[in-house]
Every structure is written in C-alpha cells, then in structure tokens.
C-alpha positions in Angstrom: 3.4 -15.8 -32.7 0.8 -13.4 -30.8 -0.2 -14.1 -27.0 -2.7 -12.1 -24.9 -6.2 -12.4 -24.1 -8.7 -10.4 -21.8 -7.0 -8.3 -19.2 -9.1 -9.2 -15.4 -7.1 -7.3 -13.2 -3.9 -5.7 -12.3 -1.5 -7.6 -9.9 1.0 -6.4 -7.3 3.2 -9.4 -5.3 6.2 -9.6 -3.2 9.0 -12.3 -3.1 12.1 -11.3 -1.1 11.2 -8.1 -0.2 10.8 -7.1 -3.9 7.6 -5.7 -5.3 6.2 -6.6 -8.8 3.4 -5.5 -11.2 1.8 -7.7 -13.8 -1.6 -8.2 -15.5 -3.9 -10.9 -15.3 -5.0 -12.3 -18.6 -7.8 -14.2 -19.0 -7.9 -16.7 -22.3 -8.7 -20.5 -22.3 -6.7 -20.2 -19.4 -5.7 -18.0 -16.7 -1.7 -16.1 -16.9 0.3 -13.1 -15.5 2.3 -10.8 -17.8 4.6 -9.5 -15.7 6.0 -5.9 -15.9 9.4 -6.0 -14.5 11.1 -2.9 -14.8 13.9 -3.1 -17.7 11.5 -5.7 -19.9 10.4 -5.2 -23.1 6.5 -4.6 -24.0 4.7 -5.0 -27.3 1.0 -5.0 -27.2 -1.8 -3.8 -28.8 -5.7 -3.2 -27.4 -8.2 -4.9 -29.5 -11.7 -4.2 -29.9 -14.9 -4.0 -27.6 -15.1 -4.1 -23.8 -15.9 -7.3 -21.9 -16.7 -8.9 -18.9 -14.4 -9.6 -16.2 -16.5 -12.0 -14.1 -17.5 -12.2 -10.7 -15.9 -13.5 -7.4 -17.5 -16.3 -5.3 -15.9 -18.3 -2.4 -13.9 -21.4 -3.3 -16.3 -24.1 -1.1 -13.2 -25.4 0.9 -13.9 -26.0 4.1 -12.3 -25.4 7.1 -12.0 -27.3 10.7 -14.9 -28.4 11.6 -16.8 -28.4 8.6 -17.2 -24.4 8.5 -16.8 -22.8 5.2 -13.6 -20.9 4.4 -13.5 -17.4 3.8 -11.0 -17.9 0.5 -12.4 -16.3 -2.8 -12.0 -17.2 -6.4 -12.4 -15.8 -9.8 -14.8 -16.9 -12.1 -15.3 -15.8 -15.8 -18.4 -14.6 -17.4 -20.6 -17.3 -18.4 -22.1 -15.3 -21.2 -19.0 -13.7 -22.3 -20.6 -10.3 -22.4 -19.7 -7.0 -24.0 -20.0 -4.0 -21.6 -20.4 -0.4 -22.4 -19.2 0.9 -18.9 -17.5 -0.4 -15.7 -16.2 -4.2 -16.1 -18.9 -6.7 -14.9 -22.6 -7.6 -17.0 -25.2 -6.8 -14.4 -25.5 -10.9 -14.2 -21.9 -10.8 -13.0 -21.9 -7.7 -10.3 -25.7 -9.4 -9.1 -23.1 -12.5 -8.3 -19.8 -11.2 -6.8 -19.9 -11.5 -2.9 -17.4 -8.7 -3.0 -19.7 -6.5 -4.2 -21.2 -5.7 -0.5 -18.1 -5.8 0.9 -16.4 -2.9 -1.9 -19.6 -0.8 -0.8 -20.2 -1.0 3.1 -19.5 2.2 5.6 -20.0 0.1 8.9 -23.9 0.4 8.8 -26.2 -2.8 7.9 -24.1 -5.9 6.6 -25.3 -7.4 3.7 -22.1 -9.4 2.8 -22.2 -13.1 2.7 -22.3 -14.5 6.4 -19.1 -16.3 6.0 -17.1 -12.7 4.4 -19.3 -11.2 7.6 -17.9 -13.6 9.8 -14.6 -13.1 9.0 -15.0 -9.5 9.1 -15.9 -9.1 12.4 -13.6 -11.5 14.0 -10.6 -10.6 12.1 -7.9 -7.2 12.9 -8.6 -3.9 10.4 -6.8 -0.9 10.4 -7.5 2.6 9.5 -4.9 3.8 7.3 -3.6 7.4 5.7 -2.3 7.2 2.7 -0.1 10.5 0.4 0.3 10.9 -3.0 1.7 14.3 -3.3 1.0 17.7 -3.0 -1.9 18.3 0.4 -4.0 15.4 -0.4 -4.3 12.8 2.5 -6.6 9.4 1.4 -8.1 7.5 4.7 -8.6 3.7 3.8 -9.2 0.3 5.5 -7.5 -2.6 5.4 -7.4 -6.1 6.4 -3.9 -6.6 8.8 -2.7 -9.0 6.6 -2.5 -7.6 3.4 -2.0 -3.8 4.7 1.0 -2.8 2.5 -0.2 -4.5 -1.0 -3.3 -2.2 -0.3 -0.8 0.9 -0.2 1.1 -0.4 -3.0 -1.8 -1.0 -5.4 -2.7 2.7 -4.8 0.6 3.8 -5.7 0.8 5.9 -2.3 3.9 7.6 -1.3 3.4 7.0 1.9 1.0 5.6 4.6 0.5 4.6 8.1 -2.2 2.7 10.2 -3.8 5.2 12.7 -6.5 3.3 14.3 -7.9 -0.4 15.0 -11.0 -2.0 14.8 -12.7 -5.0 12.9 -14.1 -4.7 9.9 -17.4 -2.8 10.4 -15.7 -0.9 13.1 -13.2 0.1 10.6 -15.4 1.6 8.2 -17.5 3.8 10.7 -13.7 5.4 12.0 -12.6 6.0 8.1 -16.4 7.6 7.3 -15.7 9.9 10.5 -12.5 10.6 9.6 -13.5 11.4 5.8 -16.7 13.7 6.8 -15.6 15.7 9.9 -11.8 15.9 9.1 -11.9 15.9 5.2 -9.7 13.0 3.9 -10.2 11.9 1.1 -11.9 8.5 0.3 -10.7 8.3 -3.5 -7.7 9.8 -5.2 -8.4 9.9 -9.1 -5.0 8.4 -11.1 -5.0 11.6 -13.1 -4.8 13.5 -9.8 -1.8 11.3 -9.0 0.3 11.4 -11.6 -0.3 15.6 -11.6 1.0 15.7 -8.2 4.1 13.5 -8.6 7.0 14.6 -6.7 5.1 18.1 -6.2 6.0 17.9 -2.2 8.7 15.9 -1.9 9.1 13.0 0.7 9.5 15.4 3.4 6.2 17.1 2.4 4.3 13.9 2.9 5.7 12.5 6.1 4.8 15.7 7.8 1.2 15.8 6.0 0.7 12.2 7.2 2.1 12.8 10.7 0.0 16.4 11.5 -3.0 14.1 10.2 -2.4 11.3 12.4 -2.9 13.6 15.5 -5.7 15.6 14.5 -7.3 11.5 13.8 -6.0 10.7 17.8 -7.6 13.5 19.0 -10.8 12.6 17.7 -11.1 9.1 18.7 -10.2 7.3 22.4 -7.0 6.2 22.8 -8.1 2.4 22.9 -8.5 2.5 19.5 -5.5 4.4 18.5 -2.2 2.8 16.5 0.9 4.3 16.7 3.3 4.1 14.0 6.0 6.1 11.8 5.1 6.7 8.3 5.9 3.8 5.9 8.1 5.5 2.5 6.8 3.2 -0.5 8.8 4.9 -2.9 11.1 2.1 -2.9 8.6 -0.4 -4.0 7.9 1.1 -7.8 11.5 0.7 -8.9 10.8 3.9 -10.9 14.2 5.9 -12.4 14.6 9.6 -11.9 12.9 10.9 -14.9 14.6 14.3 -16.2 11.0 15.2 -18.0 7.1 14.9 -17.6 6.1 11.6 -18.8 3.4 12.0 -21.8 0.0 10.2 -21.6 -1.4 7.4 -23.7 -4.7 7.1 -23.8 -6.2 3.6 -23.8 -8.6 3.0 -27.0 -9.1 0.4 -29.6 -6.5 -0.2 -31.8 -3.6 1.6 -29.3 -0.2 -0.1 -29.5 2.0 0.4 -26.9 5.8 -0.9 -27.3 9.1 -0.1 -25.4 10.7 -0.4 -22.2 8.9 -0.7 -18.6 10.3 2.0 -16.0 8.4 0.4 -14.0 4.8 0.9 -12.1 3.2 3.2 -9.4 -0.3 2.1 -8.0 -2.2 1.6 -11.3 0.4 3.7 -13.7 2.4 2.0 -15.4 5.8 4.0 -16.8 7.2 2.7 -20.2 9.8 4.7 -22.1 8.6 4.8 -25.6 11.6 6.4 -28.3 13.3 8.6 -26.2 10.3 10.0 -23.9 8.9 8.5 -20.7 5.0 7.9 -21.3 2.3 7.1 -18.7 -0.6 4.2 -18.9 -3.1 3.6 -17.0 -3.6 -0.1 -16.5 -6.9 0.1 -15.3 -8.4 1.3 -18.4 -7.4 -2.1 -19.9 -9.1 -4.4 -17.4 -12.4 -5.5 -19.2 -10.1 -5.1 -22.7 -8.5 -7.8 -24.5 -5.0 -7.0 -25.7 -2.5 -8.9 -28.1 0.6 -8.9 -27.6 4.1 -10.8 -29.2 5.2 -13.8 -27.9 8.1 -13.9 -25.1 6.6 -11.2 -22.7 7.3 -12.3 -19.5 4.2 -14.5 -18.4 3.2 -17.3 -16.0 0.5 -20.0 -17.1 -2.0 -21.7 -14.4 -4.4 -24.4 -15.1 -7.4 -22.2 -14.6 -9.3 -19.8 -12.6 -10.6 -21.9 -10.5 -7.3 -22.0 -8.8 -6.6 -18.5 -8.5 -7.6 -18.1 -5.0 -7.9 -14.7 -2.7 -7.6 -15.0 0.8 -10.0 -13.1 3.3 -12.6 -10.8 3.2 
C-alpha cells in the first residue's frame, strides 16, 4: 500500500539529547516521516506544486484573559496550485508570520500579540559557519536557539549579543552591512563548502568574528560564549566521495538508505554512492511513498502548535 501526501515543512526535534529530521505531510490528516539515519526511504514526487497554508495563532488564552502567543498551522482552504514559492497569495495575505519573517527592527507591523511577545521576551544575535570564510549573523528567540542552528545545518554557532526582538534585528542589520555577514547562506553554497575548513577553521572564523561584533557594540549588550560544534547533531558517516545531487522534479524517485541530514540536506546512499536532496524543494510538493516509512499520525493540524514569536 502507498502513504504520503503534501510535504508542509521540514522538522528538526530533540528527545534525549538526540537530534532528528522528518517531514511534515499534510493529507486528510496531519503526520511526520521521520528520517532516522540507517532507515530505509522509498518515495516518489508527484505532480504540480501546491499550497502549504498559512499560520495564525491558536486563540488560547492565557491568565487573565490575554491571548497567547502559540501559532498553528492551517491548510489552504482552496487547495491551490502554485507556480513559485509555497503559499497562494490568499495564504501569505493571512500568515501572521509573514511580518515577523520580514522585519529589520524598523516599524512593526506584526500582530500585537507576536509584537508583544517580541518585545518582552530575550533574543540573541547569533554567528553561525558552514565552511570555508562564510560567517551568517541570525536572530533568535532564547528558547529555541539551537533548533535554529540546527535547521540551518551550521557547523558551528554562538550568541554574540542580547536584545529583544526588534532590538535584535537592528544589531544583526549592523552587523550584516558595516561588518559583511552574511544574512542568507544558499544550500548549494553549503554543501560546496563541506568540510572545506575543517572544525578548527570555523571556531577561529566564529571567534575573530565575535570580537570584531564586541567592538562595535557597548559591552551591555555583549554575550560571551565558546563556539557551540553541531556536527554531532547530523549523525552524518565519514563519506570517502562527493555525494551526487538529485534534483527535485516531477516524477523523481528517490529510494535507499538515509545517512542522515544537515540543515535542509538530506544524505541518502543510493546503490553504492552517497547522493544529496534538498528537502526544501519538496515542501509545497506531494510525494508517495510505500507503506512502513517511519511516520507519526496526529488528529489534525489544528493541533500542531508553535510556540512564540
């Protein structure tokens, strides 16, 4: 029997200190296909692109009354077709994320709840490397700071500075126009510089970066770390050759065994050769795929919930 369904977004959790990519699918219901290193895939991408949805908050309410800032998924009511990105311009009108995915610190136009929380709640200014000279400066919320790393597939990071939310924002912009980080590293331009410095190469990248960020700001804001190593976290073997690319596209089928996953790439040995994916060229695409993949049903989407802004 075949499985699958639309793929909304890619997943990294933790349980016991142990890090794990899966996919969310969406079909009358919401489910996870996990891709545990070692496992077995078979799958194959079907035809068209779709709409993922939007994100709205839940409507639970806090104390007092107030509403909470906890965010759920909700799937296209029209079902569309897309041609680029993954939301119908109904959908991205909707998503109270939208604001947030776009802000630099200036004018908030987020939803006053997300804004609330935003501005009452601890950011950090992070450095993340992948490799080679490139250093990425990102934001995060304090309680989800190493899934952000992780979902990048960074090599390393560390938190340089502290804010809140809007405060945040203005110290990465600085940091990315008058010191030249990086504020997007493409997942081509990942995988290309994979093991191209080695470890050593990015702590000392991230730690001459971190001063040159102290000695721009005031120490009040500064946070002192050591580089975090998130190699650890992708599982991934020691591969003896370059892993070849597959190209997402209708009709691909994709079957063999999971190295595991880095960021967004997802390793799978296929025959005898280590091949690339990238998993975010399947979110918006529905895939089918044989029955007894690893994979976790829920009741809906309603109750997939996202905490915080």
């Amino acid at each position: 029997m075949m499985v699958g369904g639309l793929v909304s977004s890619i997943n990294w959790s933790e349980e016991n200190g142990v890090w794990t990519c899966s996919l969310s699918l969406l079909n009358d219901g919401y489910s996870r296909m996990r891709l545990e290193p070692g496992s077995q895939l078979s799958f194959q991408v079907l035809r068209g692109r779709h709409c993922t949805g939007y994100t709205r908050l839940s409507g639970r309410r806090g104390r007092g009354g107030v509403l909470d800032a906890w965010r759920e998924r909700r799937r296209c009511p029209q079902g569309a077709e897309v041609v680029r990105g993954t939301q119908c311009p109904s959908c991205a009108a909707n998503d109270v994320v939208k604001p947030c995915l776009r802000c630099d610190g200036g004018s908030c136009l987020a939803h006053p709840e997300l804004s609330r929380v935003c501005g009452s709640e601890t950011y950090f200014v992070y450095l993340a490397s992948f490799g080679g000279e490139t250093v990425k400066a990102g934001v995060s919320n304090g309680r989800r700071v190493v899934k952000r790393w992780v979902e990048q597939g960074a090599n390393a990071a560390m938190r340089v500075l502290v804010g809140n939310g809007r405060e945040a924002r203005r110290y990465e912009r600085r940091i990315q126009e008058e010191l030249g980080a990086l504020n997007h590293v493409r997942s081509s331009r990942k995988t290309e510089m994979e093991g191209r410095s080695g470890m050593e190469g990015d702590l000392r990248i991230l730690g001459s970066f971190s001063e040159r960020v102290h000695g721009s700001f005031q120490e009040a804001l500064h946070f002192h770390e050591e580089p975090q190593v998130l190699l650890p976290h992708y599982r991934l073997p020691r591969l003896r050759v370059k892993p070849l690319s597959l190209r997402v596209r209708e009709g691909l089928k994709v079957s063999g065994e999971v190295l595991g996953a880095k960021g967004p790439i997802l390793y799978i040995r296929v025959g005898d050769l280590p091949h690339t994916l990238n998993l975010r060229n399947l979110v918006g695409r529905r895939i089918e795929s044989e029955d007894g993949l690893s994979t976790r049903s829920q009741a809906g989407l309603d109750r997939f919930l996202q905490r915080g802004a």
